[in-house]
Backbone as XML, in Angstrom:
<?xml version="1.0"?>
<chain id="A" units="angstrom">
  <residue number="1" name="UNK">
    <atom name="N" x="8.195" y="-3.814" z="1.776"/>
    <atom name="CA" x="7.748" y="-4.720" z="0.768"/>
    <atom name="C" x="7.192" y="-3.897" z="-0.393"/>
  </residue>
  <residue number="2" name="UNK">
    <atom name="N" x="7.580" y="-4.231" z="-1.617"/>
    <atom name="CA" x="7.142" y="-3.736" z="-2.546"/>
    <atom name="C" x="6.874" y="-4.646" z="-4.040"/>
  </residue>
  <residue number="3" name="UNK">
    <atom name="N" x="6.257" y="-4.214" z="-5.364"/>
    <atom name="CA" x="5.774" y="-5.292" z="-6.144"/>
    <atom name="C" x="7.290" y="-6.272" z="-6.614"/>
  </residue>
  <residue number="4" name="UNK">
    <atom name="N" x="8.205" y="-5.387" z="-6.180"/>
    <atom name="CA" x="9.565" y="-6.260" z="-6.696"/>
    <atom name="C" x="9.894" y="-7.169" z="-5.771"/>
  </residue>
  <residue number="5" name="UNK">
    <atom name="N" x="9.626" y="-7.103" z="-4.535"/>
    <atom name="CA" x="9.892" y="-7.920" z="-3.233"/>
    <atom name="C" x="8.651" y="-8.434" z="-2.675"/>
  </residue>
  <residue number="6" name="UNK">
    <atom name="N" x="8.168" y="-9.233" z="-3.486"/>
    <atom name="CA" x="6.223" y="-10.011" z="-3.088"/>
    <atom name="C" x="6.109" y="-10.361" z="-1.422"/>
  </residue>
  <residue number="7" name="UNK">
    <atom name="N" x="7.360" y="-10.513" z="-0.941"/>
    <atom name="CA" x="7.122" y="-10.680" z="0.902"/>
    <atom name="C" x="8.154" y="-10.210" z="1.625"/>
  </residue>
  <residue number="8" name="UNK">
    <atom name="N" x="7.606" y="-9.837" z="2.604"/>
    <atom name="CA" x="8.795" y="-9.973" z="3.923"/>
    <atom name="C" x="7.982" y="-10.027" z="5.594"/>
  </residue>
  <residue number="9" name="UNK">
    <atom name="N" x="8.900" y="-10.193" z="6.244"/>
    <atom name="CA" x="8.194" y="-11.011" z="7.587"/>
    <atom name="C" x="6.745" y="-10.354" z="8.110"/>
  </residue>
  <residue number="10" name="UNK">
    <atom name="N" x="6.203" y="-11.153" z="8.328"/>
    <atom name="CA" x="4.172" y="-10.767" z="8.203"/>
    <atom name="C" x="3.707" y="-10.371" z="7.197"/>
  </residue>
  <residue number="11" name="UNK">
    <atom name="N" x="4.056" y="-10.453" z="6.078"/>
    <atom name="CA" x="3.230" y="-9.648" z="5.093"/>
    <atom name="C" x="3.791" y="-10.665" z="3.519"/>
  </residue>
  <residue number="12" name="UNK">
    <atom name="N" x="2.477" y="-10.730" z="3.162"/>
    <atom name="CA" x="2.628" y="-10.593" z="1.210"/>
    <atom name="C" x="1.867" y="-10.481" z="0.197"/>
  </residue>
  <residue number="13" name="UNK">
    <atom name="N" x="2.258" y="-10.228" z="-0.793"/>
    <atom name="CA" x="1.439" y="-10.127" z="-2.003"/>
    <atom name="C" x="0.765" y="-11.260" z="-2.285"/>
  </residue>
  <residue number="14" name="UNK">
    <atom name="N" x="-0.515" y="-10.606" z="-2.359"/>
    <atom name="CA" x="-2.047" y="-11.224" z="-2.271"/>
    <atom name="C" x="-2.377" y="-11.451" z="-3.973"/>
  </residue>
  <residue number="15" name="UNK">
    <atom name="N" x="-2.340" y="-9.884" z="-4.396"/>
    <atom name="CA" x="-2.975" y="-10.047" z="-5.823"/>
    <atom name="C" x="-2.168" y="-8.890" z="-6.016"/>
  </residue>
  <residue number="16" name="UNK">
    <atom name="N" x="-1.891" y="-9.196" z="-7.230"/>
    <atom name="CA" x="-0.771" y="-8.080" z="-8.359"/>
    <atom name="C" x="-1.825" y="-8.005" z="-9.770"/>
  </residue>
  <residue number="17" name="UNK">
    <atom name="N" x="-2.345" y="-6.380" z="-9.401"/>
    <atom name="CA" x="-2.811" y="-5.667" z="-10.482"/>
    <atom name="C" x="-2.096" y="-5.469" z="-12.312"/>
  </residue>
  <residue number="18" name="UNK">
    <atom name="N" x="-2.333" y="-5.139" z="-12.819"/>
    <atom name="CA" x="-1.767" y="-5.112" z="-14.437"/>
    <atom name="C" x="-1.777" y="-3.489" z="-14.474"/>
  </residue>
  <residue number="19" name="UNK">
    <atom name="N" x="-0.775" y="-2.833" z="-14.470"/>
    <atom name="CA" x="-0.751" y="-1.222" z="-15.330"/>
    <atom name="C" x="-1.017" y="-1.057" z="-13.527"/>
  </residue>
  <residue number="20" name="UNK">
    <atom name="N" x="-1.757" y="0.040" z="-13.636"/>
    <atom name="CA" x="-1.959" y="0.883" z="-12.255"/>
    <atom name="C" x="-2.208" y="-0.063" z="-10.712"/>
  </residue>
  <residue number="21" name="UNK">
    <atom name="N" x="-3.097" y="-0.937" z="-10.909"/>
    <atom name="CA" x="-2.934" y="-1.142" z="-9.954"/>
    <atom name="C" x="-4.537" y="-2.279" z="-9.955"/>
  </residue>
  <residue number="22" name="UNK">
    <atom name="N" x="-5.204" y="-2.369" z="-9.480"/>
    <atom name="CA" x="-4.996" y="-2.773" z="-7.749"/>
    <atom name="C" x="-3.812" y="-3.477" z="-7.427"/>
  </residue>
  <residue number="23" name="UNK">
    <atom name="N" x="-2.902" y="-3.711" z="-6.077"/>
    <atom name="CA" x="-2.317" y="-4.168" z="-5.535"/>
    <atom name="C" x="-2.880" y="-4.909" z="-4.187"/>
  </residue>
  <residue number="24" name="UNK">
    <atom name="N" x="-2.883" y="-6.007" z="-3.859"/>
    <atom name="CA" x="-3.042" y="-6.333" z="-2.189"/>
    <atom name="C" x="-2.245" y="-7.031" z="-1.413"/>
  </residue>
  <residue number="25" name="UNK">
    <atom name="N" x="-1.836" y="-6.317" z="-0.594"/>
    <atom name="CA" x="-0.941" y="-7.242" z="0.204"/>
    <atom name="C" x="-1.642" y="-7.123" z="1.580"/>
  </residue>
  <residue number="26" name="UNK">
    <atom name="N" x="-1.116" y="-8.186" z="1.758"/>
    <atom name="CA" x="-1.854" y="-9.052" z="3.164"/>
    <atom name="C" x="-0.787" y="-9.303" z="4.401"/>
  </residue>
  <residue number="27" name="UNK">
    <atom name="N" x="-1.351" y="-8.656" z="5.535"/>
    <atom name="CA" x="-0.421" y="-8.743" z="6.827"/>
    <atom name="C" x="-0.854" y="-10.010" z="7.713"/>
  </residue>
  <residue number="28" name="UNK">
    <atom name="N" x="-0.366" y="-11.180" z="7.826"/>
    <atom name="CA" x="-1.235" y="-12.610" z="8.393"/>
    <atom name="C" x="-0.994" y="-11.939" z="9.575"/>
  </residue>
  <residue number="29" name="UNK">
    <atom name="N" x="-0.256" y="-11.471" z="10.156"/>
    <atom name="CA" x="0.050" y="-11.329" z="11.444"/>
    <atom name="C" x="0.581" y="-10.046" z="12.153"/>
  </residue>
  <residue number="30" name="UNK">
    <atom name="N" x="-0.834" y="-9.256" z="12.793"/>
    <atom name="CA" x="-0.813" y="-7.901" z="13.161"/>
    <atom name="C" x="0.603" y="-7.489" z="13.853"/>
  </residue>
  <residue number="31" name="UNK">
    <atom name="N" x="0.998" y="-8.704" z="15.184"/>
    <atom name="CA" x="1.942" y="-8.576" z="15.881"/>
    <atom name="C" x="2.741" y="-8.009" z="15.325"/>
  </residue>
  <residue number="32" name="UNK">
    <atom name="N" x="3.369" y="-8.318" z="14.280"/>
    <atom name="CA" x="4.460" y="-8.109" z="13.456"/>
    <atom name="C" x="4.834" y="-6.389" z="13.085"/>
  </residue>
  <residue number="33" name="UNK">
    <atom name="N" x="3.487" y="-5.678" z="13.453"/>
    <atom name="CA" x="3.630" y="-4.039" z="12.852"/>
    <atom name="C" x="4.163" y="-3.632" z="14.267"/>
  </residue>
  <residue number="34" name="UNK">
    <atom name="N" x="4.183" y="-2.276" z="14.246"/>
    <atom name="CA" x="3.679" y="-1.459" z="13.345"/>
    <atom name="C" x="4.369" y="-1.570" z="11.439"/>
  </residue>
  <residue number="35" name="UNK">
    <atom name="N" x="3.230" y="-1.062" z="10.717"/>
    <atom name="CA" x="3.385" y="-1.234" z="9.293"/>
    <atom name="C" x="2.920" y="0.057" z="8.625"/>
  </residue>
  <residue number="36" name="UNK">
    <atom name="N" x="4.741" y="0.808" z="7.868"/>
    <atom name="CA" x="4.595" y="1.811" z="7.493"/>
    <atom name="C" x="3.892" y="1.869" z="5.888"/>
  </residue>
  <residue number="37" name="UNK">
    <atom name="N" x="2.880" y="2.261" z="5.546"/>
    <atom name="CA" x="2.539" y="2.549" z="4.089"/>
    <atom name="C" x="2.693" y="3.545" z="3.742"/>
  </residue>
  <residue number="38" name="UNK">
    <atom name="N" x="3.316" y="3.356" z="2.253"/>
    <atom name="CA" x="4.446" y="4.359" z="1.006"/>
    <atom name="C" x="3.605" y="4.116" z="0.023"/>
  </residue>
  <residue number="39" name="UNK">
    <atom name="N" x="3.537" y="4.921" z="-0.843"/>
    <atom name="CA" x="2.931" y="4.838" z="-2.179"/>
    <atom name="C" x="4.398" y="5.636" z="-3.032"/>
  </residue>
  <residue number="40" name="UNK">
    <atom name="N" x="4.711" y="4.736" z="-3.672"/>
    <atom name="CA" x="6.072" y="5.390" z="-4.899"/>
    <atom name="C" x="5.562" y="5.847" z="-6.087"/>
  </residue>
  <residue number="41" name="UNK">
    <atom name="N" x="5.799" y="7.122" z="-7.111"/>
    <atom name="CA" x="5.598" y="7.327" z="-8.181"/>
    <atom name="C" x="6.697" y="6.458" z="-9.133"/>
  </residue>
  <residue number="42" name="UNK">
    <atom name="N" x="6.391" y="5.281" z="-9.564"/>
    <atom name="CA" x="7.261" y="4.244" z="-9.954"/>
    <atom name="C" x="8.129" y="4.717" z="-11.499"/>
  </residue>
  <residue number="43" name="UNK">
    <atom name="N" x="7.196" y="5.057" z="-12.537"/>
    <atom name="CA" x="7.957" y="5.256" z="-13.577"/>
    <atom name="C" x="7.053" y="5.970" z="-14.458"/>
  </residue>
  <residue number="44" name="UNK">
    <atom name="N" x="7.413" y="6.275" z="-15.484"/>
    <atom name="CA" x="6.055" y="7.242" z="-16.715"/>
    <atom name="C" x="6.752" y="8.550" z="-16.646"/>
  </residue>
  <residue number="45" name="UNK">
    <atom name="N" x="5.796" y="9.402" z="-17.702"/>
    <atom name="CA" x="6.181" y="10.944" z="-17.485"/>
    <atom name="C" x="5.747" y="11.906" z="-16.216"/>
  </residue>
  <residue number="46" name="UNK">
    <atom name="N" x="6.431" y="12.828" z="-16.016"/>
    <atom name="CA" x="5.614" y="13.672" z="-14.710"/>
    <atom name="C" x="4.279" y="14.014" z="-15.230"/>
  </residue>
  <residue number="47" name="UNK">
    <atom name="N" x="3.110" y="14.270" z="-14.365"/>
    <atom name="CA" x="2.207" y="14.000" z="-14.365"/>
    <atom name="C" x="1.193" y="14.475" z="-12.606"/>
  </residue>
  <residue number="48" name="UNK">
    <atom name="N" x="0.492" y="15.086" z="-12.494"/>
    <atom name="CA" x="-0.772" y="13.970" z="-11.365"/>
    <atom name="C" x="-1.058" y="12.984" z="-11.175"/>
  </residue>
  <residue number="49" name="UNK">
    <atom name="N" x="-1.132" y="12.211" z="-10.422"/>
    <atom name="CA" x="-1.705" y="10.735" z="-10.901"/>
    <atom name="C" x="-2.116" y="10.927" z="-8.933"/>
  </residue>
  <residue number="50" name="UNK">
    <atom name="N" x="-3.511" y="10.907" z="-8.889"/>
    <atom name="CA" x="-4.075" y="10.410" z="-8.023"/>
    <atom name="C" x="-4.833" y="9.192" z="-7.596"/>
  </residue>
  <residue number="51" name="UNK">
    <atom name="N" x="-4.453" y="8.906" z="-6.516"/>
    <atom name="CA" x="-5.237" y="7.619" z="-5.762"/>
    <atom name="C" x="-5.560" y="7.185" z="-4.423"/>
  </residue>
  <residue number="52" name="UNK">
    <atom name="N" x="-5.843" y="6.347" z="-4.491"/>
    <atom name="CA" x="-6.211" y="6.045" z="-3.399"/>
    <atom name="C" x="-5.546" y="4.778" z="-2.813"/>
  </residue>
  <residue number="53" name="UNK">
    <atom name="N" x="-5.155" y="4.449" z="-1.161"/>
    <atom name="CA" x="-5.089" y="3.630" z="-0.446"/>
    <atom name="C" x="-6.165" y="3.070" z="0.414"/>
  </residue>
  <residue number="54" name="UNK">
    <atom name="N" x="-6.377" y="1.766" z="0.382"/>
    <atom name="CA" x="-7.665" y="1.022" z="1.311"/>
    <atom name="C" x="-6.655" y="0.460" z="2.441"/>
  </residue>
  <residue number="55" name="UNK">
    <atom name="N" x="-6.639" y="0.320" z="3.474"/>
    <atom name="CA" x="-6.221" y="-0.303" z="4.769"/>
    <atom name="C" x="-7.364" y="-0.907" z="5.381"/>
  </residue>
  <residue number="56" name="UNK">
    <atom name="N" x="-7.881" y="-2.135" z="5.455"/>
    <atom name="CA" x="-8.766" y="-3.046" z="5.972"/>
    <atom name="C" x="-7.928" y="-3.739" z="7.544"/>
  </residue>
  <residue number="57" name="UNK">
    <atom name="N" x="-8.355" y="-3.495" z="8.432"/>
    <atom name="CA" x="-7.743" y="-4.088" z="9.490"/>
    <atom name="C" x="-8.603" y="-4.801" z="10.474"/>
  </residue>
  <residue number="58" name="UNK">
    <atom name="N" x="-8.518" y="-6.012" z="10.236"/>
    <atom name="CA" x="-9.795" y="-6.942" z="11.202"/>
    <atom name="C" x="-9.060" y="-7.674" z="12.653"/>
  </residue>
  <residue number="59" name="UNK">
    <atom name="N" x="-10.123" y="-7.505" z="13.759"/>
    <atom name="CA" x="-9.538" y="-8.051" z="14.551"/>
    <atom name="C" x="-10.759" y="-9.197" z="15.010"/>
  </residue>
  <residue number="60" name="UNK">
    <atom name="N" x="-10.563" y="-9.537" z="16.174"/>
    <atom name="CA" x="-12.008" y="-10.317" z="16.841"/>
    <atom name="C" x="-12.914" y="-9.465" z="16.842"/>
  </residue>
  <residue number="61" name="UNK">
    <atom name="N" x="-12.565" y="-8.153" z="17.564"/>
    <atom name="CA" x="-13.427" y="-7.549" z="18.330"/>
    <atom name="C" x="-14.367" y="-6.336" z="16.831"/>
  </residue>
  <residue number="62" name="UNK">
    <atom name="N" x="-13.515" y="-6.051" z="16.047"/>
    <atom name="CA" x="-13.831" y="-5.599" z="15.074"/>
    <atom name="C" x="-13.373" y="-5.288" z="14.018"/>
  </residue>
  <residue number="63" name="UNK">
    <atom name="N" x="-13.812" y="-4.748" z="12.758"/>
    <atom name="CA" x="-13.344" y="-4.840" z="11.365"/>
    <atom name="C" x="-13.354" y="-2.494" z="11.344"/>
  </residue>
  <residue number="64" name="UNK">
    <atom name="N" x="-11.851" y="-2.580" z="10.675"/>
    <atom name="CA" x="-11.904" y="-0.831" z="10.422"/>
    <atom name="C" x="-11.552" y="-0.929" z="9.009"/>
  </residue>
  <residue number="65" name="UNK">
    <atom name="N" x="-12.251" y="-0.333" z="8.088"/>
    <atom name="CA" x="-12.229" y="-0.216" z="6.899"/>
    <atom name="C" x="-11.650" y="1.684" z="6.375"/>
  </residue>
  <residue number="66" name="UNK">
    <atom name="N" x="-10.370" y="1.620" z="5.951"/>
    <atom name="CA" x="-10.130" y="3.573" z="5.657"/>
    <atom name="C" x="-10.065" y="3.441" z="4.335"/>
  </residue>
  <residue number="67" name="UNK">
    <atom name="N" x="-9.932" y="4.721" z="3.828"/>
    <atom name="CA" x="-9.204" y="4.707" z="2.607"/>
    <atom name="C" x="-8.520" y="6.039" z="2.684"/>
  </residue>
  <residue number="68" name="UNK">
    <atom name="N" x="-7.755" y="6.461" z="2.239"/>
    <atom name="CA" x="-6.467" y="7.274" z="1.968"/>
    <atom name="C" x="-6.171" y="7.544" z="0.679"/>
  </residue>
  <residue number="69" name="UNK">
    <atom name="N" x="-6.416" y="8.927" z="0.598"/>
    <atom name="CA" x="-6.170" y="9.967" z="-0.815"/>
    <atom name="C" x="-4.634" y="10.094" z="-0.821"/>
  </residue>
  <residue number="70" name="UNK">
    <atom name="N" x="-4.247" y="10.310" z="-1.828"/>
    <atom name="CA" x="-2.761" y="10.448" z="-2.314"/>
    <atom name="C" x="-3.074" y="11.128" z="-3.615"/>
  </residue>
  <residue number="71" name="UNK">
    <atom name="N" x="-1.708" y="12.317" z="-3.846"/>
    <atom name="CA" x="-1.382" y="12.489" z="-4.948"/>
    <atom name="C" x="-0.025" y="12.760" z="-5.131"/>
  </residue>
  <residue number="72" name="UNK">
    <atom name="N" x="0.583" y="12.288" z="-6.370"/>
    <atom name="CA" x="1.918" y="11.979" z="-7.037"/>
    <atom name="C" x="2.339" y="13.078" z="-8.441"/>
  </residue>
  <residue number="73" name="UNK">
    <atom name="N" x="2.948" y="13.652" z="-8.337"/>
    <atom name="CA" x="3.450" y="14.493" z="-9.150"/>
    <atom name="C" x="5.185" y="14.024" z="-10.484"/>
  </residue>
  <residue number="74" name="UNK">
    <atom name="N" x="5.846" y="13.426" z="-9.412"/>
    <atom name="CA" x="6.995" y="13.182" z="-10.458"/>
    <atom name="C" x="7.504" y="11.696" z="-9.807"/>
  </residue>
  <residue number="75" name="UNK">
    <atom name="N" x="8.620" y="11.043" z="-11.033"/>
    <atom name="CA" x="8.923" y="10.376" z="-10.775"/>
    <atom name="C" x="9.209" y="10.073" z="-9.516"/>
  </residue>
  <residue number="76" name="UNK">
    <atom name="N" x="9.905" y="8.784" z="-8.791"/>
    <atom name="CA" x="10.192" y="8.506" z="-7.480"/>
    <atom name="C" x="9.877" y="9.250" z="-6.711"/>
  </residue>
  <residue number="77" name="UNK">
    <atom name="N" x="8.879" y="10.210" z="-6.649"/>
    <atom name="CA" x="8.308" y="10.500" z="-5.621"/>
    <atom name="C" x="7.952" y="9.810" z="-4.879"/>
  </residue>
  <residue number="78" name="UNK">
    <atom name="N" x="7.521" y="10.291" z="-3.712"/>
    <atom name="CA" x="7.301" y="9.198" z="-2.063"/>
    <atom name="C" x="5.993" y="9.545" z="-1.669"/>
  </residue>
  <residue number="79" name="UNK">
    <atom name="N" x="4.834" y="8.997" z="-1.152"/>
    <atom name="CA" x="3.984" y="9.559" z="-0.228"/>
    <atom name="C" x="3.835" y="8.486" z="1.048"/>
  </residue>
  <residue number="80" name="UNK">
    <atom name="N" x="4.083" y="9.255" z="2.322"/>
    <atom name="CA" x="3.578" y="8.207" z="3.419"/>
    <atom name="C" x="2.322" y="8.284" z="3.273"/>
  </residue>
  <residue number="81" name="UNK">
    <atom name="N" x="1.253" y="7.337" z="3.926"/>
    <atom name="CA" x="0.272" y="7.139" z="3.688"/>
    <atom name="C" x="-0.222" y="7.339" z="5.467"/>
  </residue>
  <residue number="82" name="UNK">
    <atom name="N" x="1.154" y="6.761" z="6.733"/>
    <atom name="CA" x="0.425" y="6.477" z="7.655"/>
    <atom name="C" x="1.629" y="5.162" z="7.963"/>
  </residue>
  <residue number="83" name="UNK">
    <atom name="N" x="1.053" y="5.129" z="9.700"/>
    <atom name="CA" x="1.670" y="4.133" z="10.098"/>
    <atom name="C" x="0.591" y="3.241" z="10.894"/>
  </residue>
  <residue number="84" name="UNK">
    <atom name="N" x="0.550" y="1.989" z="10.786"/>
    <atom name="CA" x="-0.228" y="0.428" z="11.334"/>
    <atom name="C" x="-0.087" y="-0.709" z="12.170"/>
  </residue>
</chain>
């Protein structure tokens, strides 16, 4: 899933940021993972462009809050972030 494809099975776009970002997408239904997170260097000049990923994952029993550093160097670049 990505900002061009707002859903696919367990998951969708929550809130769509303007320019960089925030992004949130929302997994209703854990069953459905594992869920791989990608961060794409989408378009612009080459560059650094660092950031960050939040992964919030709540269950009954408890709430895990991460966040995840990334950095992006050139176009379509890829970063895994992790798998969920």
């Amino acid at each position: 899933m990505y900002i061009g494809q707002k859903s696919a099975t367990g998951c969708r776009l929550a809130l769509e940021g303007k320019g960089p970002g925030p992004e949130v997408f929302i997994a209703d239904n854990l069953e459905q993972g594992p869920f791989t997170m990608k961060v794409l260097f989408f378009a612009g000049r080459h560059r650094e462009v660092q950031g960050k990923l939040r992964v919030i994952r709540t269950t009954p029993e408890a709430t895990r809050d991460d966040t995840y550093g990334f950095t992006l160097r050139m176009r379509r670049e890829v970063v895994e972030i992790g798998v969920f």
